[in-house]
C-alpha positions as CSV (number, residue, x, y, z in Angstrom):
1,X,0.0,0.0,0.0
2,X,1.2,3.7,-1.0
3,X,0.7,5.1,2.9
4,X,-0.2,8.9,3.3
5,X,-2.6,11.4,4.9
6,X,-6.0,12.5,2.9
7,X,-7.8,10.9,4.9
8,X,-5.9,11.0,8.4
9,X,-8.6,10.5,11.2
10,X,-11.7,9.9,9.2
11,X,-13.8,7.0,10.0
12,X,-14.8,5.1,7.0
13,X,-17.2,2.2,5.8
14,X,-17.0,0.4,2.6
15,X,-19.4,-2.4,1.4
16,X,-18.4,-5.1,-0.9
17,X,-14.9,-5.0,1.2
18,X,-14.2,-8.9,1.1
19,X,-12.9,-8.5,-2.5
20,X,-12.2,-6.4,-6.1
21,X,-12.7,-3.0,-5.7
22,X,-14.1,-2.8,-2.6
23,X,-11.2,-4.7,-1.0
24,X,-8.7,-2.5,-2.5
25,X,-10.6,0.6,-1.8
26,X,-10.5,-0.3,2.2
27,X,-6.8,-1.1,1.6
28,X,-6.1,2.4,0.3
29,X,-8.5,4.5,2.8
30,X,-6.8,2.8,5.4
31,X,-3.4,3.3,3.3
32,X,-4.2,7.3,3.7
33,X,-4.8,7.0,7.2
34,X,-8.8,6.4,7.7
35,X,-10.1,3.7,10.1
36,X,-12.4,1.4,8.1
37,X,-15.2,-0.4,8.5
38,X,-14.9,-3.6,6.0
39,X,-18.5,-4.7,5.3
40,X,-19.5,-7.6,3.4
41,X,-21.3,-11.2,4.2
42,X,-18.2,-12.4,3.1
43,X,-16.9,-12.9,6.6
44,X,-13.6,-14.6,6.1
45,X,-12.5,-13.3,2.8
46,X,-13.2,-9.5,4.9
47,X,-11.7,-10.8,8.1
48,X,-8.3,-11.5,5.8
49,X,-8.6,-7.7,3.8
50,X,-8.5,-6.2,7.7
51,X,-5.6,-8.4,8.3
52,X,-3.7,-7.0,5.4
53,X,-4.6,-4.1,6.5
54,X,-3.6,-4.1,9.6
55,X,-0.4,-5.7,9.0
56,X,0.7,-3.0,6.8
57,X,0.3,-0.2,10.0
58,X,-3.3,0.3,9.4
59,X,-6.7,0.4,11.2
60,X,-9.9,-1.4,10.5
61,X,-12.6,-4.0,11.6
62,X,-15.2,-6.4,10.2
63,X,-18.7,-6.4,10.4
64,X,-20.9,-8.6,8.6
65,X,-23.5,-6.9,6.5
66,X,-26.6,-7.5,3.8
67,X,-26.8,-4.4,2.1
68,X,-30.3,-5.0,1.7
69,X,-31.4,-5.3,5.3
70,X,-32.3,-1.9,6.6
71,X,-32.4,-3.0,10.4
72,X,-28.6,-4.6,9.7
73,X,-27.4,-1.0,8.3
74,X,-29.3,0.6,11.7
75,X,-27.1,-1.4,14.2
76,X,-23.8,-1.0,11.9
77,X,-24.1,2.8,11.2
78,X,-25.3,3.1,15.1
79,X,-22.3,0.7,16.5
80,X,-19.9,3.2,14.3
81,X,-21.2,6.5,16.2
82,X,-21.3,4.8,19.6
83,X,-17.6,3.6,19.1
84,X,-16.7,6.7,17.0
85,X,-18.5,9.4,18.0
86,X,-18.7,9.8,14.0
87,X,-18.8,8.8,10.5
88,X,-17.2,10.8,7.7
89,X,-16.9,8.3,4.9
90,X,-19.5,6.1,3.2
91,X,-18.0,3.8,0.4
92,X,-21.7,1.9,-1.2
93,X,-19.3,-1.0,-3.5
94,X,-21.4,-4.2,-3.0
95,X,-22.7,-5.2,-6.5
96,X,-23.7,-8.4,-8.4
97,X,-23.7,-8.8,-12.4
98,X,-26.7,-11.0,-12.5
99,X,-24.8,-12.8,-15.3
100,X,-25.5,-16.2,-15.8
101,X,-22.0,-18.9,-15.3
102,X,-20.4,-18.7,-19.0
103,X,-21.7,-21.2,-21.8
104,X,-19.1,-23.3,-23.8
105,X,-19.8,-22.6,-27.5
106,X,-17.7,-23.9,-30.2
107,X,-15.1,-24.7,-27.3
108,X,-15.0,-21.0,-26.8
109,X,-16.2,-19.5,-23.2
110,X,-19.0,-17.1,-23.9
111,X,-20.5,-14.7,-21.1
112,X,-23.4,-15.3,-19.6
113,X,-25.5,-12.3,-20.4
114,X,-29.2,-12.4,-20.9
115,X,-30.9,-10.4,-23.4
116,X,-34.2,-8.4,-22.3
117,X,-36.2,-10.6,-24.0
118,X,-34.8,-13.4,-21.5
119,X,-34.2,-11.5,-18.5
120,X,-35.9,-13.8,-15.7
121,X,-37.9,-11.5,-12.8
122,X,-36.0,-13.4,-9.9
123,X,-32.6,-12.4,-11.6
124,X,-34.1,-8.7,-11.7
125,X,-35.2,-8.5,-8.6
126,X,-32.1,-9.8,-6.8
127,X,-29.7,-7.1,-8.9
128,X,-32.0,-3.8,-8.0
129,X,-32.1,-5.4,-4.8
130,X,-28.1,-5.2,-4.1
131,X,-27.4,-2.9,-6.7
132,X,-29.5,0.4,-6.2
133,X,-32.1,-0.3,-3.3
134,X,-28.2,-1.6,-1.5
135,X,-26.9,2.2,-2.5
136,X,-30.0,3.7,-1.2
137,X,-30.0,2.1,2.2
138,X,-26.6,3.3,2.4
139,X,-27.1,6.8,1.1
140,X,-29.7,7.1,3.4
141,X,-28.4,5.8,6.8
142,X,-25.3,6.9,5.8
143,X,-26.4,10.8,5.0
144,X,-28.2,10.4,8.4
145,X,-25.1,9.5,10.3
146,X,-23.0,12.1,8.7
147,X,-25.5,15.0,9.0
148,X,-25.1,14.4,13.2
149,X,-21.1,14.5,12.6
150,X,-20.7,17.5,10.7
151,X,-20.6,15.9,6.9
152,X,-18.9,13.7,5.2
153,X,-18.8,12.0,1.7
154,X,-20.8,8.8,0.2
155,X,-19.4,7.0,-3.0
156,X,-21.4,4.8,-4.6
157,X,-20.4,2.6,-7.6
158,X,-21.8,2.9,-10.8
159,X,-20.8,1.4,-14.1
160,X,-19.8,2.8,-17.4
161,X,-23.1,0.3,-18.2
162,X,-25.5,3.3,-16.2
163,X,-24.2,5.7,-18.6
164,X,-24.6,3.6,-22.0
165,X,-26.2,0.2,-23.0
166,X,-24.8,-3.0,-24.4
167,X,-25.8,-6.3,-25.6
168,X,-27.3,-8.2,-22.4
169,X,-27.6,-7.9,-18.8
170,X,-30.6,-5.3,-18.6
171,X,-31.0,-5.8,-15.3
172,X,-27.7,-4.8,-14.2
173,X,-27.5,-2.1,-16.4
174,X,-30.7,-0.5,-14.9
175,X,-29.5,-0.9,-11.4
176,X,-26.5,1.2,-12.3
177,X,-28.9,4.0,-13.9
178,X,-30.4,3.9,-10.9
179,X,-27.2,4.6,-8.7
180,X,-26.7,7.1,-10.6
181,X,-29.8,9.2,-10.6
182,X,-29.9,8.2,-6.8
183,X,-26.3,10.0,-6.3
184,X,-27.5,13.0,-8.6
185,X,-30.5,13.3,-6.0
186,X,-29.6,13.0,-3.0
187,X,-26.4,15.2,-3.6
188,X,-28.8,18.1,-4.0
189,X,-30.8,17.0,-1.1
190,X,-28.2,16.4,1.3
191,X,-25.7,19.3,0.5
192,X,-27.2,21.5,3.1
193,X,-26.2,19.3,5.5
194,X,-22.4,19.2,4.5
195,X,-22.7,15.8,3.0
196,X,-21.4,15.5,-0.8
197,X,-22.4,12.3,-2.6
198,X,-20.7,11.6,-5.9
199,X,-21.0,8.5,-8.3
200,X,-17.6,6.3,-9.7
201,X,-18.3,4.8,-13.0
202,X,-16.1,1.7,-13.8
203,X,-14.9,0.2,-16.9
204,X,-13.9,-3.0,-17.7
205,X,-11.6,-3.7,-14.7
206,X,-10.2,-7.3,-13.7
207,X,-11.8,-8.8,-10.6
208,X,-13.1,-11.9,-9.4
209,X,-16.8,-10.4,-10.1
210,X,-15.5,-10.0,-14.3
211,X,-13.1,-13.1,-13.8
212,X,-15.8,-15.5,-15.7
213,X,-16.1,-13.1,-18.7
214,X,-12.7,-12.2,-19.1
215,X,-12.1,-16.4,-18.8
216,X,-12.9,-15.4,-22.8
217,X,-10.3,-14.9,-25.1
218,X,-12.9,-13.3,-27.5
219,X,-14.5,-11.3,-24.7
220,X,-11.2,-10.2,-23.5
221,X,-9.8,-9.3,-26.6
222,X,-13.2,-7.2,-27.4
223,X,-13.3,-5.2,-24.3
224,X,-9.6,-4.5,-24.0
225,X,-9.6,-3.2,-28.1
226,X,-13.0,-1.3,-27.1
227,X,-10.7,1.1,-24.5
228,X,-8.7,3.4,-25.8
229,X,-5.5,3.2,-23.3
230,X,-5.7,-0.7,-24.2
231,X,-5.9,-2.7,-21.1
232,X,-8.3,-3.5,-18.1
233,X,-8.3,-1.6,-15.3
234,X,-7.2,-3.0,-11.7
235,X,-9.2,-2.1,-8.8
236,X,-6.4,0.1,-7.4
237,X,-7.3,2.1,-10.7
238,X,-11.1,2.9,-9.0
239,X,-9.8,2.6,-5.8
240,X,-8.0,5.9,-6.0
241,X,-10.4,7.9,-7.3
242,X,-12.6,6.7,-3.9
243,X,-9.8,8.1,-1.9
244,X,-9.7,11.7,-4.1
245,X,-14.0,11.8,-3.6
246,X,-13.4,10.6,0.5
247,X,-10.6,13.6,0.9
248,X,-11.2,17.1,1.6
249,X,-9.3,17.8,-1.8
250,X,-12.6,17.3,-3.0
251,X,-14.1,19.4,-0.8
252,X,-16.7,21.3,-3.7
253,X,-17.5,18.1,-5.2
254,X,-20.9,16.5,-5.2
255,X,-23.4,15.2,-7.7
256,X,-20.3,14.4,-10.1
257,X,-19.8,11.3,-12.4
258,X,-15.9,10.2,-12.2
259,X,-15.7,7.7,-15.2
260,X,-12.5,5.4,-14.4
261,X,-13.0,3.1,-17.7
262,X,-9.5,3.5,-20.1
263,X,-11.6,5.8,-21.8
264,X,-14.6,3.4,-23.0
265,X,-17.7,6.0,-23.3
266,X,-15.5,8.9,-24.7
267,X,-15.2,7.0,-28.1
């Protein structure tokens, strides 16, 4: 970890922390001085990030959490004001694809992405759920929280897929248009009360979430020639653009889309 201070005493929690970019996102707050909260219901995949963490000088716990249980992000937001009198940082990174395990056609690995025309309810269901109604739960306890401290700053994760449309995976890419519009409202709505809310827009970045799709030699070959700086993203890429919206560097920055994607949705 690249250790610093842009975010020295600020108490942090970030969903989704067991792995990808949440994972790495924890790392680096912690990396720049924040204690974090690492929540996911992956207990011992979390339990090992706050051991890197911790191993490299840095400060954080686990808690386990279901992003779309509103009582479960009561008692965590509460148990982080009772044992830190605040909350200044909100990172909202849990997500699932929805995407079905990849089909072997022609001996070739193809992604399992389902057109419209496909798309099962259950599936639908199940991504809103953890994708945007999972970012609202958090927006809202979290904006709650932070309002009592002072302010603060919520991230939540997009996708370059909320700002433009592809070939399958409807579900998933309405979730993430609903992030989106989520961030853009409740950025105006909580701004009186010193809280900035801002939206990260990934592109096609390796983790174990993209690791079945990029098992394609044609997918990766098609995503990697579709970004213009010609390789995926890592999730230290996104990570770091969490730690510039968590810092008071940006201090006048809410309701903002930072697109992290190799330059994808400038072509």
């Amino acid at each position: 970890m690249t250790g610093g201070e842009r975010l020295r005493s600020k108490v942090a929690i970030v969903t989704g922390g067991s792995s990808g970019i949440g994972a790495e996102t924890a790392r680096q707050f912690a990396a720049q001085g924040a204690f974090v909260l690492v929540a996911d219901v992956e207990e011992l995949a979390g339990e090992s990030v706050v051991a890197e963490i911790a191993d490299a000088g840095g400060r954080a716990s686990f808690s386990m959490l279901d992003v779309v249980d509103e009582a479960q992000w009561q008692t965590l937001v509460g148990v982080m004001l009772d044992q830190h009198g605040r909350l200044d940082v909100l990172a909202n990174i849990a997500g699932v694809t929805g995407r079905a395990p990849p089909q072997s056609v022609d001996g070739e690995r193809k992604p399992g992405g389902t057109k419209i025309t496909e798309q099962t309810l259950d599936v639908w269901n199940r991504v809103m759920d953890v994708n945007a109604t999972g970012s609202f739960l958090g927006t809202k306890h979290g904006a709650r929280a932070m309002t009592l401290s002072g302010g603060g700053s919520i991230i939540n994760i997009s996708s370059i897929w909320g700002l433009v449309g592809s070939s399958a995976s409807a579900a998933y890419h309405a979730s993430k248009g609903a992030v989106r519009q989520l961030t853009k409202a409740a950025a105006v709505q909580c701004a009186s009360d010193g809280v900035r809310v801002n939206a990260v827009y990934p592109g096609f970045v390796q983790t174990p979430m993209t690791q079945a799709a990029h098992a394609s030699e044609a997918v990766s070959r098609e995503r990697i020639a579709a970004t213009p700086l010609g390789r995926f993203g890592t999730p230290y890429d996104v990570a770091m653009g969490c730690v510039y919206l968590a810092s008071d560097e940006a201090a006048w920055v809410t309701g903002s889309e930072l697109v992290i994607d190799g330059g994808f949705v400038a072509r």
